[in-house]
Backbone as CSV, one residue per row, in Angstrom:
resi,resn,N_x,N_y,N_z,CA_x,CA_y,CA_z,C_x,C_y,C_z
1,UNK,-13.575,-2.926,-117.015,-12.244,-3.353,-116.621,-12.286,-4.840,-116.253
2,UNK,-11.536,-5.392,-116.437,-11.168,-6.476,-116.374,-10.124,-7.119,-115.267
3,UNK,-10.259,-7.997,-114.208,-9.036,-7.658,-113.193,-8.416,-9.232,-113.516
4,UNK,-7.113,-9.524,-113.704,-7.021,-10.980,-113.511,-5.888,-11.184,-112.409
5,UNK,-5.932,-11.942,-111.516,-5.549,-12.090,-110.247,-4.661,-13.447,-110.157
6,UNK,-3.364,-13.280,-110.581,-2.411,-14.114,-110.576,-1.716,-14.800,-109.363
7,UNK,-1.991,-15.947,-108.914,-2.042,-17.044,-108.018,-0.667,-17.728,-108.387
8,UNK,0.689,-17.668,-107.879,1.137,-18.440,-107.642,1.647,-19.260,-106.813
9,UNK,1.604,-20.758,-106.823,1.275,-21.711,-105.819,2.026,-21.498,-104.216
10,UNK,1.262,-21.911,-103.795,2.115,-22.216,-102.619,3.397,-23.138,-101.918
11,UNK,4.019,-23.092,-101.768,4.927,-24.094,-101.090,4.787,-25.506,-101.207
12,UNK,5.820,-25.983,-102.350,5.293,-27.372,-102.890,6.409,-28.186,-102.268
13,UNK,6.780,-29.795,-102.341,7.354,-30.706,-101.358,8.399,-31.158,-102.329
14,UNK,9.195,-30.687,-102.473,10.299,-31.126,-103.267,11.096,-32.169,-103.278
15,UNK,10.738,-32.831,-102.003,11.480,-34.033,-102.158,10.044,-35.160,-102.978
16,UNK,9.209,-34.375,-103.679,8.197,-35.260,-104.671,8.798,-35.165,-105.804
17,UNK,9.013,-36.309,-106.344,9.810,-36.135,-107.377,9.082,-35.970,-109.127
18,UNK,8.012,-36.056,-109.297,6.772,-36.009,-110.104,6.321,-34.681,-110.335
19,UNK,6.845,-33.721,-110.888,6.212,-32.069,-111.198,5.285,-31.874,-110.732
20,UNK,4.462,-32.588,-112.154,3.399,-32.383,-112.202,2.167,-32.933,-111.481
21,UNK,2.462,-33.963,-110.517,1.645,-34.084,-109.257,2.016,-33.693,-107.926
22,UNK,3.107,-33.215,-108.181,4.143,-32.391,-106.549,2.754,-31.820,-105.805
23,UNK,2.715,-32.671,-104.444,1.741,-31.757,-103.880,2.001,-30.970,-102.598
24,UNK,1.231,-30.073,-102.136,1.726,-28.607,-101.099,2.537,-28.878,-100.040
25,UNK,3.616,-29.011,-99.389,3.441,-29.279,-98.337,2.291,-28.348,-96.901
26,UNK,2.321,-29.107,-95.766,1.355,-28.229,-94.706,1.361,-27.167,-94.585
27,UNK,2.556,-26.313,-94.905,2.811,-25.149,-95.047,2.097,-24.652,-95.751
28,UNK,2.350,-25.362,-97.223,1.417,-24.547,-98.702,0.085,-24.722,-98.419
29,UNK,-0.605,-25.999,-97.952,-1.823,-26.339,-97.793,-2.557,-24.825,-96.850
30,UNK,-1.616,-24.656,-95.420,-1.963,-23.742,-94.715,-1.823,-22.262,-95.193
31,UNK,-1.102,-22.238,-96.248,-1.124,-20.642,-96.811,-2.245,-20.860,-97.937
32,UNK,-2.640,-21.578,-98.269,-3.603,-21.928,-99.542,-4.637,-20.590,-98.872
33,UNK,-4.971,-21.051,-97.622,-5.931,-20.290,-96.889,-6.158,-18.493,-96.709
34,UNK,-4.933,-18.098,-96.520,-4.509,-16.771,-96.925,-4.838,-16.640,-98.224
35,UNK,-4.913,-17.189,-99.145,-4.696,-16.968,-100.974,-6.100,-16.839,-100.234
36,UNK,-7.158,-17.495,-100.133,-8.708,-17.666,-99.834,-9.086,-16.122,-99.174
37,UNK,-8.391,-15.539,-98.163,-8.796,-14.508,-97.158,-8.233,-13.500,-98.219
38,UNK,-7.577,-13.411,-98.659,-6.982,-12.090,-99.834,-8.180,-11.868,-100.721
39,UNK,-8.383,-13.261,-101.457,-9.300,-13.176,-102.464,-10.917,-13.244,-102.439
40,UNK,-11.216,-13.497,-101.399,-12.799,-13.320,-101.045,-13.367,-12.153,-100.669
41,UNK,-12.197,-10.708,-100.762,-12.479,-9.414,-100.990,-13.170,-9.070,-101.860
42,UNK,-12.782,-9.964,-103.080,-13.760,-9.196,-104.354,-14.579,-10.416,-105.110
43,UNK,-15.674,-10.151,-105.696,-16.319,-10.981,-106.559,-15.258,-11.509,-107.686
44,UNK,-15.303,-13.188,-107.521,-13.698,-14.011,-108.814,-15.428,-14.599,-109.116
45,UNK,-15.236,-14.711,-110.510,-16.141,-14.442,-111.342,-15.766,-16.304,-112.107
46,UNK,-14.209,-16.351,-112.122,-13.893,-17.481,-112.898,-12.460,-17.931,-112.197
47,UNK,-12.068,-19.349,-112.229,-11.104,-19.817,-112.585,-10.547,-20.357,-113.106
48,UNK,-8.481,-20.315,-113.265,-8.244,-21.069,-114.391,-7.090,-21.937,-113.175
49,UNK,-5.626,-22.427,-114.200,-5.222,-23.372,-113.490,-4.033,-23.990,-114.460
50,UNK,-2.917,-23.971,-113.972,-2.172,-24.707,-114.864,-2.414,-25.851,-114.424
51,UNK,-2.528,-27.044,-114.992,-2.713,-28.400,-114.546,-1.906,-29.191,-113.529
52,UNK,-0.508,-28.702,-112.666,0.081,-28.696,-111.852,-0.921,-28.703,-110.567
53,UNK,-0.694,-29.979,-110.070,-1.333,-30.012,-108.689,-0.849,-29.003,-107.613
54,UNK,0.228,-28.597,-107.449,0.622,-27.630,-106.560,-0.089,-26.418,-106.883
55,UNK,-0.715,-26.056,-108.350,-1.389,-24.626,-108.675,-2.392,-25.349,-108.419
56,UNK,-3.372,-26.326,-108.725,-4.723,-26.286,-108.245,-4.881,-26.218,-106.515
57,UNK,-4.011,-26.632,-106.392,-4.613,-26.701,-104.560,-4.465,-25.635,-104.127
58,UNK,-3.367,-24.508,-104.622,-3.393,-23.341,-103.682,-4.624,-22.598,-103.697
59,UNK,-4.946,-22.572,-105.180,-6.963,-21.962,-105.224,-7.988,-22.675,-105.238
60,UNK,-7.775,-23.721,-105.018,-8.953,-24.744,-104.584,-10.271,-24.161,-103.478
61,UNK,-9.099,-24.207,-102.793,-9.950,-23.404,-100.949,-11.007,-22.162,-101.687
62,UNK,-10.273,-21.377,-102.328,-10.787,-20.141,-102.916,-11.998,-20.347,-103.946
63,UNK,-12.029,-21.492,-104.728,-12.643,-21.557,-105.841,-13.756,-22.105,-105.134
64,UNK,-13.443,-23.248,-104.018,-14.717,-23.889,-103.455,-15.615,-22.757,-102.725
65,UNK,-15.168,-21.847,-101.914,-15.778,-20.763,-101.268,-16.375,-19.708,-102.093
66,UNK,-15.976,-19.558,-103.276,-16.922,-19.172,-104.578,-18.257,-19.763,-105.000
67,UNK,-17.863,-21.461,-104.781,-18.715,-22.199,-105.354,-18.318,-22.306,-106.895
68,UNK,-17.200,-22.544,-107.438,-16.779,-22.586,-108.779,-15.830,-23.510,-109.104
69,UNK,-15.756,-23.976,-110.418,-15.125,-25.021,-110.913,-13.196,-24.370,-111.224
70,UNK,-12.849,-24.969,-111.299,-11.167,-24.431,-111.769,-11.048,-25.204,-113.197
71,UNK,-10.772,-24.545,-113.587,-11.051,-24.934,-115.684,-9.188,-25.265,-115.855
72,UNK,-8.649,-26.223,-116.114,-7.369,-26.222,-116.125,-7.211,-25.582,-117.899
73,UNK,-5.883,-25.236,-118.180,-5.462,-24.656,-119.136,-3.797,-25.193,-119.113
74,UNK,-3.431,-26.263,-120.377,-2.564,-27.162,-120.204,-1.518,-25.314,-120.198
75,UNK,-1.416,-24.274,-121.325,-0.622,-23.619,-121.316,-0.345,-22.746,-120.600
76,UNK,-0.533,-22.670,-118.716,-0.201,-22.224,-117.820,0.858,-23.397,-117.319
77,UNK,1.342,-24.189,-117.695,1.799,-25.162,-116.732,3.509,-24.523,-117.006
78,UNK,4.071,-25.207,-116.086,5.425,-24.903,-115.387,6.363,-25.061,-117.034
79,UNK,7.471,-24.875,-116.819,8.708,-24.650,-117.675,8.889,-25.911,-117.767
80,UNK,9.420,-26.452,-118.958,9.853,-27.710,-119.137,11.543,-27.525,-118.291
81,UNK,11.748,-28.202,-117.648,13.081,-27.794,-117.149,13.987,-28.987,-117.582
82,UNK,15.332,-28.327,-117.978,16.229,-28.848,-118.736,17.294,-30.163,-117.709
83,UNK,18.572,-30.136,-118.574,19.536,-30.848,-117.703,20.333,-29.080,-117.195
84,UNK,20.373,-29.574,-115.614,21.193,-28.942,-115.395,20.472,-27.120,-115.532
85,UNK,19.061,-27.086,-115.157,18.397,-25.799,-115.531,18.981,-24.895,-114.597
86,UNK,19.448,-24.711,-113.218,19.548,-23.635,-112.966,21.116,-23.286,-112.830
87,UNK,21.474,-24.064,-113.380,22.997,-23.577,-113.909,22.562,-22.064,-114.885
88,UNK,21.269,-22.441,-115.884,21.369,-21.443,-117.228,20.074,-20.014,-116.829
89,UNK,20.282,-19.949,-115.332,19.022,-19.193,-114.978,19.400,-17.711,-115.267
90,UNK,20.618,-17.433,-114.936,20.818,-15.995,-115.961,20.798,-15.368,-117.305
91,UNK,21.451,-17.116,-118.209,21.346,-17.169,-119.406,20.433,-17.047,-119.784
92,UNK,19.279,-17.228,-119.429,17.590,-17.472,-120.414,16.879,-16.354,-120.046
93,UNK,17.554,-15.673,-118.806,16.804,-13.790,-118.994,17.400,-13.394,-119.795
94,UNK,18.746,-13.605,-119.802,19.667,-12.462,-120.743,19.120,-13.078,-122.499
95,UNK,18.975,-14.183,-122.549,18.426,-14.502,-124.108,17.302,-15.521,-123.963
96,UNK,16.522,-14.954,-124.271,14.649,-15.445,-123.937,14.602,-16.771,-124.578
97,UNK,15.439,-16.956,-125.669,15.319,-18.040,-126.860,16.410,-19.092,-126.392
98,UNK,16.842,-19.135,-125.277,18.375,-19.897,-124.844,16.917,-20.949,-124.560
99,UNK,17.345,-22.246,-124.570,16.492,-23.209,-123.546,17.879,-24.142,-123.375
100,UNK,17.866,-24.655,-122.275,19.059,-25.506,-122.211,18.741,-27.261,-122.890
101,UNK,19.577,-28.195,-122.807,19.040,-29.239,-123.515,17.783,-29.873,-122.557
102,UNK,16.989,-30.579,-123.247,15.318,-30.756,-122.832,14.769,-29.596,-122.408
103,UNK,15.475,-28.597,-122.632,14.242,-27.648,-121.494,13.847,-26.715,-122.238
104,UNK,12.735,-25.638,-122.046,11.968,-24.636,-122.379,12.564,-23.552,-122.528
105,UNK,12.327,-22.483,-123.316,12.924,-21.312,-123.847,11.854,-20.191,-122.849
106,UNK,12.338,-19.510,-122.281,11.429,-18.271,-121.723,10.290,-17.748,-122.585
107,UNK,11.039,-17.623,-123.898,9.686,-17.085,-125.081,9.041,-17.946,-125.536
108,UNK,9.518,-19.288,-125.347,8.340,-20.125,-125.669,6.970,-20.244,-124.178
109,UNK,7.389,-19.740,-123.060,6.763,-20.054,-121.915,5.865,-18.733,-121.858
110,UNK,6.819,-17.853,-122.181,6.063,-16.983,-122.522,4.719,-16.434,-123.344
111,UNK,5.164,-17.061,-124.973,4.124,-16.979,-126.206,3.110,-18.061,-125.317
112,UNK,3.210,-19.136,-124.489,1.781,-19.897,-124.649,1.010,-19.081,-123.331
113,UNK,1.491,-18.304,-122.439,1.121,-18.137,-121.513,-0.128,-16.602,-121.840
114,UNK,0.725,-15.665,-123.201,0.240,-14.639,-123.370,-0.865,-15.125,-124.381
115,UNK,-0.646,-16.007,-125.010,-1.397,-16.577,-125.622,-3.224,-17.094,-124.979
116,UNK,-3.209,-17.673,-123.960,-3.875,-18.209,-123.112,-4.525,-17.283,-122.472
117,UNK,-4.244,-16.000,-122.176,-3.921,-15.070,-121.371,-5.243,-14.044,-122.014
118,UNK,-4.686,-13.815,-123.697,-5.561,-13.228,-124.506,-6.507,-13.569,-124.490
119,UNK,-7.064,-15.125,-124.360,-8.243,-15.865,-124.925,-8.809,-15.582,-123.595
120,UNK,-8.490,-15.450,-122.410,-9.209,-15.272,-121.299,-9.706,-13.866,-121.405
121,UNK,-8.771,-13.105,-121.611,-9.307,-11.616,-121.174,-10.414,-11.288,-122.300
122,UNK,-10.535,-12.110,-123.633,-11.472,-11.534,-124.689,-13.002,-12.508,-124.328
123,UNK,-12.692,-13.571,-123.899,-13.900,-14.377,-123.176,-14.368,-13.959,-121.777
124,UNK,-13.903,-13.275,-121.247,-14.303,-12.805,-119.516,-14.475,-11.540,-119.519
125,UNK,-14.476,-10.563,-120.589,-14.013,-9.115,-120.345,-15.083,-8.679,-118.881
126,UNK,-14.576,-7.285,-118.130,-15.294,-7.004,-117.411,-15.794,-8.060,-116.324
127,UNK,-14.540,-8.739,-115.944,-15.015,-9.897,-114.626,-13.597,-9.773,-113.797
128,UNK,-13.764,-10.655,-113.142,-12.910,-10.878,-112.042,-12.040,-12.232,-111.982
129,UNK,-10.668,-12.598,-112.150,-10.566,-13.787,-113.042,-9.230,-14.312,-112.402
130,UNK,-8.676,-15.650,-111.632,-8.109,-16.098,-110.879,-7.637,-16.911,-111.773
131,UNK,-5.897,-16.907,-111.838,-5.014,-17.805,-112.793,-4.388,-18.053,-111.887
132,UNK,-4.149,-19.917,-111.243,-3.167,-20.195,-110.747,-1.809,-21.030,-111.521
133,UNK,-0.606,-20.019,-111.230,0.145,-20.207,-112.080,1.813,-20.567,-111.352
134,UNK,2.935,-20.896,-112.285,3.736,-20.562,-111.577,4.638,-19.318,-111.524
135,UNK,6.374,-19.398,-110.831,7.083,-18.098,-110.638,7.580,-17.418,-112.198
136,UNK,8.004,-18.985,-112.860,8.569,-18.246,-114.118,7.489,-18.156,-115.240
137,UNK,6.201,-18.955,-115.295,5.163,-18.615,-116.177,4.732,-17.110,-115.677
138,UNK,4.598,-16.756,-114.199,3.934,-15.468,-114.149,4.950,-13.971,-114.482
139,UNK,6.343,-14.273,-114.560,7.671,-13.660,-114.878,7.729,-13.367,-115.824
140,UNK,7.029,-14.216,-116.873,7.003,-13.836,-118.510,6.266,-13.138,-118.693
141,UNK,5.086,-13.226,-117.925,3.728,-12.382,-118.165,3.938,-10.989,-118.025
142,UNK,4.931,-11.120,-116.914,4.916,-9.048,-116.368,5.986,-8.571,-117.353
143,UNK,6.985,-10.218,-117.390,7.595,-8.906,-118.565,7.567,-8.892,-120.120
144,UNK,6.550,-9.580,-120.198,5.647,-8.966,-121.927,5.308,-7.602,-121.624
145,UNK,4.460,-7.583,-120.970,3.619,-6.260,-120.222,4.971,-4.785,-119.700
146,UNK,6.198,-5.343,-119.075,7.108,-3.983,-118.592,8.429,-5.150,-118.903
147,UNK,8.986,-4.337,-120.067,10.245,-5.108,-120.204,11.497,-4.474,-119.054
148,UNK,11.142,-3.984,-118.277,12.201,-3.790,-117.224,12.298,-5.324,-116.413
149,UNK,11.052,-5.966,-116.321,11.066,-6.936,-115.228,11.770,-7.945,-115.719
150,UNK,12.679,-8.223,-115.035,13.755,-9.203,-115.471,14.029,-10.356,-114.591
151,UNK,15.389,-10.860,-114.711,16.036,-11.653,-113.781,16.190,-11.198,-112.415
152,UNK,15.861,-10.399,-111.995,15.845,-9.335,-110.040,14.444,-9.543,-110.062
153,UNK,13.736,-9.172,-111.126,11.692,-9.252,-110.620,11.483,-10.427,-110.449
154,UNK,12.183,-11.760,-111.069,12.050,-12.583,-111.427,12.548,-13.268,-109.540
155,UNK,13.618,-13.172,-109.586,14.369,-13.304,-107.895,13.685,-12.843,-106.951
156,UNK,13.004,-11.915,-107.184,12.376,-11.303,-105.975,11.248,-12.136,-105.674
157,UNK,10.457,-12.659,-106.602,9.447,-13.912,-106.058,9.586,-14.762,-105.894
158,UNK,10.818,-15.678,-106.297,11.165,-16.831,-106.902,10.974,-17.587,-105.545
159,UNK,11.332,-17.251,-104.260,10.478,-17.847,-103.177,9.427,-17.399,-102.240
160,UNK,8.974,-16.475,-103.355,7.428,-16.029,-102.847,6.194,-17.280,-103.065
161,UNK,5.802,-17.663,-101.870,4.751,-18.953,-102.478,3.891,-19.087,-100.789
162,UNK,2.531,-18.569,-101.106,2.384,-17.783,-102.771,1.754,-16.798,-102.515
163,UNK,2.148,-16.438,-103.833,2.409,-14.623,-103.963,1.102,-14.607,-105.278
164,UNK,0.461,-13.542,-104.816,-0.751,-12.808,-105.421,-0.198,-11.567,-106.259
165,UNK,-0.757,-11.384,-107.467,-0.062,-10.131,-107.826,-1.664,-9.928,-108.858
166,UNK,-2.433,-8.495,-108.943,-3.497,-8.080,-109.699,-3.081,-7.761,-110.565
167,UNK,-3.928,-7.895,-111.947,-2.939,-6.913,-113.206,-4.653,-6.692,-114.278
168,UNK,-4.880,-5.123,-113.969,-6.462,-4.644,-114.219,-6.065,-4.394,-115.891
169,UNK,-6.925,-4.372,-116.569,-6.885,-4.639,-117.982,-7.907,-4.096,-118.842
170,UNK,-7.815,-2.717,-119.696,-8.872,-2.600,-120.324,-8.847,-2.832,-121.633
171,UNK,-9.543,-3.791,-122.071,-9.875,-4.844,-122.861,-8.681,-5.702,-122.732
172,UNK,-7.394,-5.517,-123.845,-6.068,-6.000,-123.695,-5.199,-5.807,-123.363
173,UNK,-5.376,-4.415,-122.772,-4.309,-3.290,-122.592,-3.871,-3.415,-120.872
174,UNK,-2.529,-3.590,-120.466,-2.407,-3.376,-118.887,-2.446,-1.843,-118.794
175,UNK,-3.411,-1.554,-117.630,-3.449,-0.031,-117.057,-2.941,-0.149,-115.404
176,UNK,-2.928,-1.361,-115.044,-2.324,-1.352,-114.007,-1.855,-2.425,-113.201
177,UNK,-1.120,-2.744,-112.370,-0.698,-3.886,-111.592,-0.765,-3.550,-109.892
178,UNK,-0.909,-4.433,-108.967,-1.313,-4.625,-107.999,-0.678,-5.806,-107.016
179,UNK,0.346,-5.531,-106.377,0.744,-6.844,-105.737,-0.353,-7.020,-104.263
180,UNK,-1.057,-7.913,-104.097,-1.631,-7.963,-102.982,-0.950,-9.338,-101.754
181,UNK,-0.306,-10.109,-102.236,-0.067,-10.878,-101.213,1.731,-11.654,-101.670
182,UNK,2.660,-11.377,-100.928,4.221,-12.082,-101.210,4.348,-12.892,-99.633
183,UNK,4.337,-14.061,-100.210,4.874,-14.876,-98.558,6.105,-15.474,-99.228
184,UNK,7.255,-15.163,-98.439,8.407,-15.609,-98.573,8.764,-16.795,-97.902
185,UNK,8.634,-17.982,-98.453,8.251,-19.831,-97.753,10.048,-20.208,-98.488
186,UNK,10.340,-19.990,-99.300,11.197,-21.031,-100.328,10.487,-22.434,-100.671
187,UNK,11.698,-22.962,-100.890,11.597,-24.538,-101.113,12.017,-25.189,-99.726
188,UNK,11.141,-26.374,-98.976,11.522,-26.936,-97.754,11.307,-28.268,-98.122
């Protein structure tokens, strides 16, 4: 079996205006630590990382207390977000292929994520395997896996940060899921 242990970030500083270097605020920094006490239950064998500084730091703490490197993987990284994206946040559950102008299509966030996803679980089989990711990259993931999870599964984390969720795997196959950690922070 295969366990991969989905990390998404902690509480990032929004008044940073740079995505992709947005870093934790004290809050996130201080829950990073919890992600660390959850996950030093079991042997993490590997990590990965969308290249988003807010996802490396929340498992940083974790990866260093392993003694392990965090391998970034450009196709975990966040949604390209459009003009005007959360105007179309119902629209792009209800049609996966909607992306608004500049922005990302759910199934495209999706295909690179399951994509990425595969290559891990066929290179790690039988390990223990830490993806820090974000709300709507990890949203696509559960609902490749259970097309019930939608726009409400999707809400229900959306200010979970950060929220741990297990998903055990034999070979490619989900046999099971596991939420182990939801901290409800929002955006501050």
């Amino acid at each position: 079996m295969t366990s991969i242990f989905f990390v998404r970030h902690a509480q990032p500083d929004i008044a940073w205006e740079d995505d992709r270097t947005r870093p934790l605020t004290d809050v996130g920094l201080e829950d990073s630590k919890i992600v660390t006490a959850v996950l030093e239950k079991y042997t993490i064998d590997v990590f990965y990382s969308s290249p988003y500084k807010r996802s490396i730091d929340t498992i940083r703490d974790c990866a260093d207390r392993f003694k392990k490197s965090i391998q970034v993987d450009e196709r975990f990284r966040e949604r390209e977000k459009g003009i005007n994206s959360l105007q179309y946040l119902e629209k792009r559950w209800q049609d996966f292929s909607f992306a608004e102008e500049n922005g990302e299509s759910l199934a495209s966030v999706q295909q690179r994520n399951i994509e990425a996803l595969i290559e891990i679980l066929n290179k790690h089989q039988d390990k223990n395997i830490v993806i820090g990711t974000h709300g709507t990259a990890l949203s696509t993931v559960l609902h490749y896996y259970d097309s019930s999870f939608g726009l409400e599964g999707f809400k229900r984390i959306w200010f979970s940060m950060p929220y741990i969720i297990r998903l055990d795997f034999d070979g490619e196959r989900l046999i099971k899921t596991t939420e182990l950690l939801k901290v409800d922070r929002g955006y501050r």
